[in-house]
Biopython code that builds the backbone (N, CA, C, O; Angstrom):
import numpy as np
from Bio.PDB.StructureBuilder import StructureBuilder

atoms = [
    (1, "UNK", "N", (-42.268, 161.897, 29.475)),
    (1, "UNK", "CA", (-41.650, 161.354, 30.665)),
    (1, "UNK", "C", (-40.472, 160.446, 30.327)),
    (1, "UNK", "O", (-39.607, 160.291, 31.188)),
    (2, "UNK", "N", (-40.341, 159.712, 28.914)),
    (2, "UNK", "CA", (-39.347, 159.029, 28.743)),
    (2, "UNK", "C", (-38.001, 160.052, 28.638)),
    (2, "UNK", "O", (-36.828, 159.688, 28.721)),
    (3, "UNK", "N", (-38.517, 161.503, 28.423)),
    (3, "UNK", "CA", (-37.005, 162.090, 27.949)),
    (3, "UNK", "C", (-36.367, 162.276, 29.454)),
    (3, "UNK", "O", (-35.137, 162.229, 29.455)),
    (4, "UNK", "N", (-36.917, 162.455, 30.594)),
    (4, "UNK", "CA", (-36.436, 162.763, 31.860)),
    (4, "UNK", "C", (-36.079, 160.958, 32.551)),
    (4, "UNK", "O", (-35.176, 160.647, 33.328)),
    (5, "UNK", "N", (-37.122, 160.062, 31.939)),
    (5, "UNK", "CA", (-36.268, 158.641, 32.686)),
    (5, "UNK", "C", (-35.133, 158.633, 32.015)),
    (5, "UNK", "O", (-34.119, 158.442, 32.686)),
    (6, "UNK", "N", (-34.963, 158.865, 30.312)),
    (6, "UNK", "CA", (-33.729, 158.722, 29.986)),
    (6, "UNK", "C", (-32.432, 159.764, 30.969)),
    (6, "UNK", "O", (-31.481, 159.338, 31.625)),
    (7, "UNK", "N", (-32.817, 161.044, 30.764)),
    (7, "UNK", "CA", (-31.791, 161.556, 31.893)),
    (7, "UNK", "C", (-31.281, 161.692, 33.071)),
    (7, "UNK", "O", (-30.316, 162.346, 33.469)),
    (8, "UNK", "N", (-32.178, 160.868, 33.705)),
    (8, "UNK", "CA", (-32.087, 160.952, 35.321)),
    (8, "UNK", "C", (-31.058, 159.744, 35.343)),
    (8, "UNK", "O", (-30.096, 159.693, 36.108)),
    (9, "UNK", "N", (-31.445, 158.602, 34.234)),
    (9, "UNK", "CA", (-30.892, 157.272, 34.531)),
    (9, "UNK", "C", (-29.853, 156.125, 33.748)),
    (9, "UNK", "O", (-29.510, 154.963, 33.966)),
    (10, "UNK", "N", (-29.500, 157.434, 32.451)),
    (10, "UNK", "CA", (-28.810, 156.686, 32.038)),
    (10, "UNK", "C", (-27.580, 157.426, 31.775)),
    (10, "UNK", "O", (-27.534, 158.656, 31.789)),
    (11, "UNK", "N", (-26.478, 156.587, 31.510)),
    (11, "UNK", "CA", (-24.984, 157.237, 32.003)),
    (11, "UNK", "C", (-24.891, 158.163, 30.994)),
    (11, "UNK", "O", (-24.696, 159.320, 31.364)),
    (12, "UNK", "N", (-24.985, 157.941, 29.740)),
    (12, "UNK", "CA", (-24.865, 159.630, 29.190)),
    (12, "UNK", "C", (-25.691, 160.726, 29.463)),
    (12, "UNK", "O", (-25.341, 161.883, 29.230)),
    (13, "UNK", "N", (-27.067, 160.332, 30.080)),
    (13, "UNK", "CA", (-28.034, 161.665, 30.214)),
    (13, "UNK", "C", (-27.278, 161.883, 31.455)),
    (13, "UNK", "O", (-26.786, 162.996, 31.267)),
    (14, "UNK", "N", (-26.828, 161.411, 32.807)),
    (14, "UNK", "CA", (-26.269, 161.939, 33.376)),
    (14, "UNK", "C", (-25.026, 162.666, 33.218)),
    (14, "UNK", "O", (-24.678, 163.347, 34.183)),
    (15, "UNK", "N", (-24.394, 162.656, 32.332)),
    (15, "UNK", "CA", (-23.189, 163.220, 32.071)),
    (15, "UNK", "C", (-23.651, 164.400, 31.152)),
    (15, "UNK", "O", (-22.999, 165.440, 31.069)),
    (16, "UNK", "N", (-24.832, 164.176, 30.455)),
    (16, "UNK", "CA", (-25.611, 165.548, 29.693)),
    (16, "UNK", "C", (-25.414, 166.461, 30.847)),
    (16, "UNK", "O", (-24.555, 167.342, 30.904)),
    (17, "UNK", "N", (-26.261, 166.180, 31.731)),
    (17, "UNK", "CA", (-26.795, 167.047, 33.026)),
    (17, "UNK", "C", (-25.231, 167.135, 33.824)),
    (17, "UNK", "O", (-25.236, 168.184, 34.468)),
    (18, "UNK", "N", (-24.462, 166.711, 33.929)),
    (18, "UNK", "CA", (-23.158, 167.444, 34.635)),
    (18, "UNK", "C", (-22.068, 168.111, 33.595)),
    (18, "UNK", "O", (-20.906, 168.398, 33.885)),
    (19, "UNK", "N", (-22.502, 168.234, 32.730)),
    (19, "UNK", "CA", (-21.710, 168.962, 31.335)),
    (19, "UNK", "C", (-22.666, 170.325, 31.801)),
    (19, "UNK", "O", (-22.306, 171.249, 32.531)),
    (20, "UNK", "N", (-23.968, 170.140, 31.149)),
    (20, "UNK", "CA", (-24.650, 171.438, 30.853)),
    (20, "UNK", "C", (-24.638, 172.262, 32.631)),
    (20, "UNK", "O", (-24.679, 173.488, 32.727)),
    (21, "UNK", "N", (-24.579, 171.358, 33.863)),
    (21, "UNK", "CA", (-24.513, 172.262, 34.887)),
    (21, "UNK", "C", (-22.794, 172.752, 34.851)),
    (21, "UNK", "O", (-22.519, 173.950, 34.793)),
    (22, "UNK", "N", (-21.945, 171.926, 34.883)),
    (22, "UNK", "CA", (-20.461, 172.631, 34.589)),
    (22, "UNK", "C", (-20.299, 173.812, 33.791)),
    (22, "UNK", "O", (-19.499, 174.710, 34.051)),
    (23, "UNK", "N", (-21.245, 173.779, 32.611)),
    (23, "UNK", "CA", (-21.151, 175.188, 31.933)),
    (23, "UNK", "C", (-21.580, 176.272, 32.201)),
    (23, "UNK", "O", (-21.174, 177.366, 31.810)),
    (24, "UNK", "N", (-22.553, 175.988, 32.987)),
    (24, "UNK", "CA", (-23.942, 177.464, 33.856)),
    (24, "UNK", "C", (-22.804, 177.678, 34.917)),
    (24, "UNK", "O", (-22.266, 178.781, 34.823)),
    (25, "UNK", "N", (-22.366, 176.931, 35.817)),
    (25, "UNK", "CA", (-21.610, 177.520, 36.871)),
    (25, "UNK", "C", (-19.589, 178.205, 36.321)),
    (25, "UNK", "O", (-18.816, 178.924, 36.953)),
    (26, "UNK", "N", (-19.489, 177.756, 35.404)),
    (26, "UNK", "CA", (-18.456, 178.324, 34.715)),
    (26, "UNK", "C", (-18.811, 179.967, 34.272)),
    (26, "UNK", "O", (-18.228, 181.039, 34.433)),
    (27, "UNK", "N", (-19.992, 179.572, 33.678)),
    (27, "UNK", "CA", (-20.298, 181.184, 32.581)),
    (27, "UNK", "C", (-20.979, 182.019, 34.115)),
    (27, "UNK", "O", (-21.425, 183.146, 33.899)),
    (28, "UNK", "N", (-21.034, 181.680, 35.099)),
    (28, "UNK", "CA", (-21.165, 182.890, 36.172)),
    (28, "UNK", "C", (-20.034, 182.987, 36.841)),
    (28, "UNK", "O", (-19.980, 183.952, 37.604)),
    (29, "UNK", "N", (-18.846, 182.098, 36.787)),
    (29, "UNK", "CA", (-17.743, 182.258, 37.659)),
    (29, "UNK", "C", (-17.138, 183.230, 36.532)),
    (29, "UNK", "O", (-16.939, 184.343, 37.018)),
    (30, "UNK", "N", (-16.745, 183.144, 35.025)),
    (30, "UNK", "CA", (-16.435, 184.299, 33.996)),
    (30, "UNK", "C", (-17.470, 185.860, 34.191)),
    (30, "UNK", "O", (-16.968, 186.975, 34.048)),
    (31, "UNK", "N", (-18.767, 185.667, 34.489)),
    (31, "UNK", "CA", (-19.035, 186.979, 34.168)),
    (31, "UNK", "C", (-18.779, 187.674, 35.869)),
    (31, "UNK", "O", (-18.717, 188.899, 35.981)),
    (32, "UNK", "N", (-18.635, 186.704, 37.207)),
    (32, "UNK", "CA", (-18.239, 187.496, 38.138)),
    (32, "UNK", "C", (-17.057, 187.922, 37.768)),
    (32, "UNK", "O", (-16.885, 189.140, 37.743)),
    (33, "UNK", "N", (-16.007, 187.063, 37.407)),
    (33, "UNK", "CA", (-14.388, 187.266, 37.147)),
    (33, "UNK", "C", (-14.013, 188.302, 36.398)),
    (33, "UNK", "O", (-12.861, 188.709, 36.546)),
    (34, "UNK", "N", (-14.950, 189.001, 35.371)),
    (34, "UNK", "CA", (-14.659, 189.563, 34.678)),
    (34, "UNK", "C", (-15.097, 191.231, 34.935)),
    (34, "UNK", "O", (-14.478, 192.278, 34.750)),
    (35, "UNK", "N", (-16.679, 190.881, 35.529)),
    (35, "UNK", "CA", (-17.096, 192.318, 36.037)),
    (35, "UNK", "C", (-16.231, 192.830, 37.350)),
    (35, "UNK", "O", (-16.294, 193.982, 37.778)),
    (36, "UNK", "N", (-15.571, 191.985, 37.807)),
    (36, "UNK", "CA", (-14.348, 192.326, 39.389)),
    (36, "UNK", "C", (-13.494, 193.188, 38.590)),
    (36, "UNK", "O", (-13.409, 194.393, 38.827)),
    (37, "UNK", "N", (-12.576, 192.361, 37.234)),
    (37, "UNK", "CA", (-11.428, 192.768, 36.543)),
    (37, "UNK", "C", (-12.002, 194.095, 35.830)),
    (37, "UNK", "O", (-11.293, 195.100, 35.849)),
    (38, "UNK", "N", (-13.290, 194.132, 35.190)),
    (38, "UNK", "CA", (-13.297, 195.395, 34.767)),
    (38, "UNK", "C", (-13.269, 196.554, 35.962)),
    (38, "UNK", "O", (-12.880, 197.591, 35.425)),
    (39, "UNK", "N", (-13.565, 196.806, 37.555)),
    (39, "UNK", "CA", (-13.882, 197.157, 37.906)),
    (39, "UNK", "C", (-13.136, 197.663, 38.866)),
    (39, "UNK", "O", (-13.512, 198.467, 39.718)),
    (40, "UNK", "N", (-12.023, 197.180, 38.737)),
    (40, "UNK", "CA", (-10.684, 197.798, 39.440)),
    (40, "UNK", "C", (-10.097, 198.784, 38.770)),
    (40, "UNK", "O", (-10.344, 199.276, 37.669)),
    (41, "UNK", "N", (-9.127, 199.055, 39.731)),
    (41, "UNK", "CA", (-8.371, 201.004, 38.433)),
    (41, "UNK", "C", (-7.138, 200.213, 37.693)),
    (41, "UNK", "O", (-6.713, 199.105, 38.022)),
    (42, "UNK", "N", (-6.767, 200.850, 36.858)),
    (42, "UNK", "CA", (-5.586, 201.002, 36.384)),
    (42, "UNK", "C", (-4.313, 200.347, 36.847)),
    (42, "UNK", "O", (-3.248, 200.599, 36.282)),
]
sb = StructureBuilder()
sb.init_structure("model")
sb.init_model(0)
sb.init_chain("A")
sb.init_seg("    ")
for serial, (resi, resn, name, xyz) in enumerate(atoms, 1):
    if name == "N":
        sb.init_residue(resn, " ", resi, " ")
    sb.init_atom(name, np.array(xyz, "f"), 0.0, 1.0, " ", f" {name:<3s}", serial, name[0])
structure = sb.get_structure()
């Protein structure tokens, strides 16, 4: 339980947790972006 008080409440675990969510919503905005671009013609 100390590893989640540390992240809920302290300024770098919060910035852990808005790094690692910035990267999950990045790597699905690339694999939509990319399966669109493959998926058009020529």
């Amino acid at each position: 339980m100390k590893l989640m008080t540390d992240l809920f409440s302290t300024d770098y675990g919060l910035m852990s947790v808005a790094v690692l969510a910035f990267i999950v919503v990045m790597a699905i905005w690339f694999g939509a972006f990319f399966r669109r671009k493959m998926n058009e013609n020529a």
